[in-house]
MDTraj code that builds the backbone (N, CA, C; nanometers):
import mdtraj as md
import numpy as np

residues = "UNK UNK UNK UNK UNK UNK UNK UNK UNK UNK UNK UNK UNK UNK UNK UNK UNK UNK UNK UNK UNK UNK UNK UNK UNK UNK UNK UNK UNK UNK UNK UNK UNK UNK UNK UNK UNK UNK UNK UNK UNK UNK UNK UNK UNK UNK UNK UNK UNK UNK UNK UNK UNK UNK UNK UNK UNK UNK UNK".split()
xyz = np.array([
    [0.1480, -0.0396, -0.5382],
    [0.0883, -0.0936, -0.4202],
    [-0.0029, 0.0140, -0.3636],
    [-0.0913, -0.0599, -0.3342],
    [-0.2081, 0.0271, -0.2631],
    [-0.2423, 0.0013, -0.1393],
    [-0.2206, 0.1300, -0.0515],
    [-0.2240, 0.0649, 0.0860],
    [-0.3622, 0.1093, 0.1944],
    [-0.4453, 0.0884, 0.2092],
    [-0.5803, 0.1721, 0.2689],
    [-0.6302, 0.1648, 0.4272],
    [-0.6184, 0.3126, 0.4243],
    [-0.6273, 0.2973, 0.6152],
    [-0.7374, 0.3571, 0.6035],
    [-0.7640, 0.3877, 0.7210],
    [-0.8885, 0.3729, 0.8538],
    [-0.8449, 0.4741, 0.9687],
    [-0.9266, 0.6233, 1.0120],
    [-0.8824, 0.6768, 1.0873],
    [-0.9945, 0.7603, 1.1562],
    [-1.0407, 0.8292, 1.2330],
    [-1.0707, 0.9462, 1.2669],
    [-1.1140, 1.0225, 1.1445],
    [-0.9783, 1.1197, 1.0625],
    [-1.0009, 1.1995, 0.9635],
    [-1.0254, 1.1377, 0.8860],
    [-1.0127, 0.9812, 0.8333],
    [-1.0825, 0.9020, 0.7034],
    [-1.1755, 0.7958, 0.7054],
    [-1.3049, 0.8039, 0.8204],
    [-1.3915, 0.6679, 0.8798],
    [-1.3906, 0.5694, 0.7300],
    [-1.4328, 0.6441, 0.6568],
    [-1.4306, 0.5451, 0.5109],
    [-1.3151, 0.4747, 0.4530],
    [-1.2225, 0.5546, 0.4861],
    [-1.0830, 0.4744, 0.4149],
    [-1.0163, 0.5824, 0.2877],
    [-0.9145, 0.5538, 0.3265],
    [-0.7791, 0.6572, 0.2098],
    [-0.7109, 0.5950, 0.1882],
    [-0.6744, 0.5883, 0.0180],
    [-0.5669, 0.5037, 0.0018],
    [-0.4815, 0.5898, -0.0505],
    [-0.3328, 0.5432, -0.0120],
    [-0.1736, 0.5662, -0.0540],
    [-0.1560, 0.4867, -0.1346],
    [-0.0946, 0.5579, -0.2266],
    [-0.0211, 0.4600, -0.3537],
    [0.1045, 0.4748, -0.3059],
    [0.1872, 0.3602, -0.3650],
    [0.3591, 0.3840, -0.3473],
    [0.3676, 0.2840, -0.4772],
    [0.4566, 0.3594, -0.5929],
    [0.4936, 0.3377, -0.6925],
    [0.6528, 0.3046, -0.6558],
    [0.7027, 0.1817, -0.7712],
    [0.7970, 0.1004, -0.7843],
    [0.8331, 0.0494, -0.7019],
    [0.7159, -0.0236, -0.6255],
    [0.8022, -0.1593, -0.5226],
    [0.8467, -0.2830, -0.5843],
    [0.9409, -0.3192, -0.5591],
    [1.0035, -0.4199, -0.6153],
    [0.8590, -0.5203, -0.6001],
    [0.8637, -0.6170, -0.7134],
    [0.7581, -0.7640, -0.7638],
    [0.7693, -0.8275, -0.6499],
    [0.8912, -0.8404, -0.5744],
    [0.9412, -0.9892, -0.5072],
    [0.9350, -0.8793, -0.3419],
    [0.8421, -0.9079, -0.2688],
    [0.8553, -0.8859, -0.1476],
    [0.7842, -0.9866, -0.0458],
    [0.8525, -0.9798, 0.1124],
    [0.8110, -1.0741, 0.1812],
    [0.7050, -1.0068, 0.2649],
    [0.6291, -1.1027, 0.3059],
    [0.5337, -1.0832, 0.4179],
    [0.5916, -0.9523, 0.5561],
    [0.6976, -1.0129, 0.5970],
    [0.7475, -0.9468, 0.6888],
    [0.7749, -0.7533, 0.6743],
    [0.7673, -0.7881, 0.4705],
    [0.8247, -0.6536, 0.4803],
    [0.6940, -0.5719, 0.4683],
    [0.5824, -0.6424, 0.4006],
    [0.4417, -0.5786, 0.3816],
    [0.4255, -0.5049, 0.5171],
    [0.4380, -0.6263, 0.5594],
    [0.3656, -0.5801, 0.7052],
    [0.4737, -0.4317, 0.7883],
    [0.6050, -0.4785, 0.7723],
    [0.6795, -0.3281, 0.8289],
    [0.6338, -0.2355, 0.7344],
    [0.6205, -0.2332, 0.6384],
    [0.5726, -0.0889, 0.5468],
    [0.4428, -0.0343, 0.5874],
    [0.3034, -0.1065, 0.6282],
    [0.1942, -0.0618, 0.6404],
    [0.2222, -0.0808, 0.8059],
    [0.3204, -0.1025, 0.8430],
    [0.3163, -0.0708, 1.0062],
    [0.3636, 0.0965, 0.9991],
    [0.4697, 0.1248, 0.9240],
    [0.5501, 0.2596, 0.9341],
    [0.3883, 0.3285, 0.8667],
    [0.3646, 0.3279, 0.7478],
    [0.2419, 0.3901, 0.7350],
    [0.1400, 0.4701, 0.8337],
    [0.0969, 0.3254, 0.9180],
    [0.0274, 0.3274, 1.0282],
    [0.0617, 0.4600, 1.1346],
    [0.2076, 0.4449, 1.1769],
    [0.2820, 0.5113, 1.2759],
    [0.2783, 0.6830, 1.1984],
    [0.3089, 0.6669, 1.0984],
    [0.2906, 0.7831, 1.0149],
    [0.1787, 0.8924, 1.0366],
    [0.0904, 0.7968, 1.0063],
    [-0.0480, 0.8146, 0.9739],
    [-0.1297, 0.8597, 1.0835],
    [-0.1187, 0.7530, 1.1856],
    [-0.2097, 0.7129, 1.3117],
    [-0.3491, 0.7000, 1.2430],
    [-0.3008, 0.5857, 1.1384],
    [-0.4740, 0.5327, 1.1217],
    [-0.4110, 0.3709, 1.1213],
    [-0.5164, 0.2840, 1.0926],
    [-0.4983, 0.1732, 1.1065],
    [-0.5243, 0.1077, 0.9183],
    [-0.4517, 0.0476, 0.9153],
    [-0.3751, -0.0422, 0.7943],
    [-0.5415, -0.1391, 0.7600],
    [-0.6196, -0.1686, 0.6664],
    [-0.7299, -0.2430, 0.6408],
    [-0.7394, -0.3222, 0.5373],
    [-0.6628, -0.2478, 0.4342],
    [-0.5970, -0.3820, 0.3400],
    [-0.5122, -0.3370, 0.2953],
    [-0.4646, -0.4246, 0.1509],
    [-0.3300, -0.3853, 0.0382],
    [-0.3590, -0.4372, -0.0761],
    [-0.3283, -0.3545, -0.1908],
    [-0.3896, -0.4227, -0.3193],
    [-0.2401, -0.4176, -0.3757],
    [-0.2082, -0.5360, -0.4160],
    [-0.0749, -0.5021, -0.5398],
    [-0.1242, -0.4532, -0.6825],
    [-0.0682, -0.4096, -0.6978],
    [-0.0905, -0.3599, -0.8512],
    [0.0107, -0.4088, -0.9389],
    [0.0401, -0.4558, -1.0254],
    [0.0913, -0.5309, -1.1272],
    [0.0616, -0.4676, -1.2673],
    [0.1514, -0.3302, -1.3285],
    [0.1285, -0.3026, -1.4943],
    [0.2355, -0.3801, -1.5499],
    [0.2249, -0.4391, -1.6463],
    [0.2733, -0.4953, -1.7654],
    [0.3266, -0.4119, -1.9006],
    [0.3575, -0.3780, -1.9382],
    [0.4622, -0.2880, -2.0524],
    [0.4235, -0.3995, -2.1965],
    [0.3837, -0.3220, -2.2546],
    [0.3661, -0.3857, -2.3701],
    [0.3747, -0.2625, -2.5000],
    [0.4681, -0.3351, -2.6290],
    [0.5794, -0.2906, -2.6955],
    [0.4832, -0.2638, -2.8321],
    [0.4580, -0.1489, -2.8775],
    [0.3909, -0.2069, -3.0186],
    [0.5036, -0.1859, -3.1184],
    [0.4716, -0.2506, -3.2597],
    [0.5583, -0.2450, -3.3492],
    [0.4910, -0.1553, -3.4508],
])
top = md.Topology()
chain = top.add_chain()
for i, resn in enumerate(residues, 1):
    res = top.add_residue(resn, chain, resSeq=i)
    for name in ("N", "CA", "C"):
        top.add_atom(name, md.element.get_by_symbol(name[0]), res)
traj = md.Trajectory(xyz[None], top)
């Protein structure tokens, strides 16, 4: 998951990665994660990209 704020120190935007979020999450929780971010941060939350890799096996 890719999360990209907006601040003072980043007018353009910085993104945080956070590796192994569970596939299955709710709205409610997006939003508490890029709220704590936010609070973290003191920048403001502008989007979220999921990222989705796939594992693939060769023989």
């Amino acid at each position: 998951m890719q999360v990209t704020m907006v601040g003072d120190q980043h007018p353009k935007g910085v993104n945080h990665l956070f590796n192994n979020v569970s596939q299955q999450f709710s709205n409610d929780q997006l939003t508490s994660l890029t709220q704590a971010v936010a609070l973290l941060t003191n920048e403001k939350c502008v989007g979220v990209n999921v990222i989705v890799t796939d594992h693939v096996t060769l023989d």
